[in-house]
N, C-alpha and C positions, 0 to 999 in steps of 0.2 A: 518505216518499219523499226528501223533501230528506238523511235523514243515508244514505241510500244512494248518492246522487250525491255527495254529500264521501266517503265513504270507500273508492266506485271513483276521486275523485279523488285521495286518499293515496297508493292502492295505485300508480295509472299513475304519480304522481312518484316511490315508493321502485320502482319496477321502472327506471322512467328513470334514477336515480341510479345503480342498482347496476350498469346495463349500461352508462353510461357511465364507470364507474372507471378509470383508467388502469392499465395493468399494466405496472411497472418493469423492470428490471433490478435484477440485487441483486448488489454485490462482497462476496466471501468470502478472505478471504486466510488461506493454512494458518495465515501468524504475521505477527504486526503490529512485531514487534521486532527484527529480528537483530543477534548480540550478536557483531562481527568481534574480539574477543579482543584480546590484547596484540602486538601487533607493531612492528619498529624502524621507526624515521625512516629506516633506510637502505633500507628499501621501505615507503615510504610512502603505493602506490596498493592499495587492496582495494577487491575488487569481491563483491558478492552478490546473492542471488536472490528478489524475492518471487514468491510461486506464490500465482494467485490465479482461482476458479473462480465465473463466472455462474451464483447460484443463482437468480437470478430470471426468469422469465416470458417475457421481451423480447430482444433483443440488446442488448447491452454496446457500447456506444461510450468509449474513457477520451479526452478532448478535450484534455487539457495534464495536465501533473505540472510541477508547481513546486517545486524545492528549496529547502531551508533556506539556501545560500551558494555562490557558485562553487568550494568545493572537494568540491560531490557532483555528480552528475550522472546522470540518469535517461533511461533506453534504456524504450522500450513501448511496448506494440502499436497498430497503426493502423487494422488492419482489427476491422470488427465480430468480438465474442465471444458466438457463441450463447449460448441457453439451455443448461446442462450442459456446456460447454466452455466449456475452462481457458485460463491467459496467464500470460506471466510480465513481470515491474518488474524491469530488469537496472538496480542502483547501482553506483556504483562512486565512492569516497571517495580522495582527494587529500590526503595531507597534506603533501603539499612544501613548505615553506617555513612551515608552521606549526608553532607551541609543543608540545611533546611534551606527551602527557598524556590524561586523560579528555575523551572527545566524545558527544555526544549530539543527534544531526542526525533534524528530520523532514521527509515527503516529501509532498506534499501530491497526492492524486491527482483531479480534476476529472472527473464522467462523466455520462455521464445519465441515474443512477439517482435513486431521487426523491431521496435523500441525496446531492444533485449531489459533495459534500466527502469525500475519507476519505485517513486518515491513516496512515503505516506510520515507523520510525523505525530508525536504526540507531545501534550505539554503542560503542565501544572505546576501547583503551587505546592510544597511539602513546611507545616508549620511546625514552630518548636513547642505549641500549645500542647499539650496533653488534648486527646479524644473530651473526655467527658465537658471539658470549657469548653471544644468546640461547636458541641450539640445547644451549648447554652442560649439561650435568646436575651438579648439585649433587656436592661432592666431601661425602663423610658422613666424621666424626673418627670413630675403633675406641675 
């Protein structure tokens, strides 16, 4: 009798456990990287897009995105992001006044999935060419 009442009392705390699990939200982003290419210091603002879809369970709240430096800056959403619905992280990089050359900046996004942290990065090439040389095309010798 006794191992009867311990393992109706097993079962009541794994039926308790399991019904009180918490059910998250889950962020999915198409891409975790994007690669803004080589462009001049004479335009020195690019901006880009991550696309990013609640697969999880719950509504999506993103609570702060934190950037790497004051020369990026992050646009996104305020209102809740159901389950199945999408959102987008609008950056947008600044290079005015800084060193031409390779960058490589990340975005830190805060939400209340159980993975409260997640990360997305952008990265390119800022040259000291002037625009107009850029567009240029390679003259080939015959």
């Amino acid at each position: 009798m006794r191992k009867i009442k311990v393992a109706i009392i097993l079962m009541a705390c794994m039926l308790a456990l399991t019904a009180s699990a918490k059910k998250y939200p889950v962020i999915k982003f198409a891409k975790t990287t994007i690669d803004l290419g080589l462009f001049s210091q004479d335009d020195p603002v690019q901006t880009c897009v991550f696309k990013f879809t609640n697969v999880g369970k719950e509504k999506l709240v993103i609570n702060y995105v934190h950037t790497a430096c004051g020369c990026t800056v992050a646009e996104y959403p305020k209102d809740y992001i159901s389950p199945g619905a999408s959102g987008e992280i609008k950056v947008t990089y600044d290079g005015t006044g800084k060193i031409p050359g390779k960058f490589k900046k990340y975005i830190q996004i805060f939400s209340n999935c159980k993975d409260d942290l997640a990360r997305v990065f952008i990265q390119g090439e800022m040259s000291e060419l002037p625009k107009e040389l850029m567009k240029r095309k390679p003259v080939v010798a015959d």
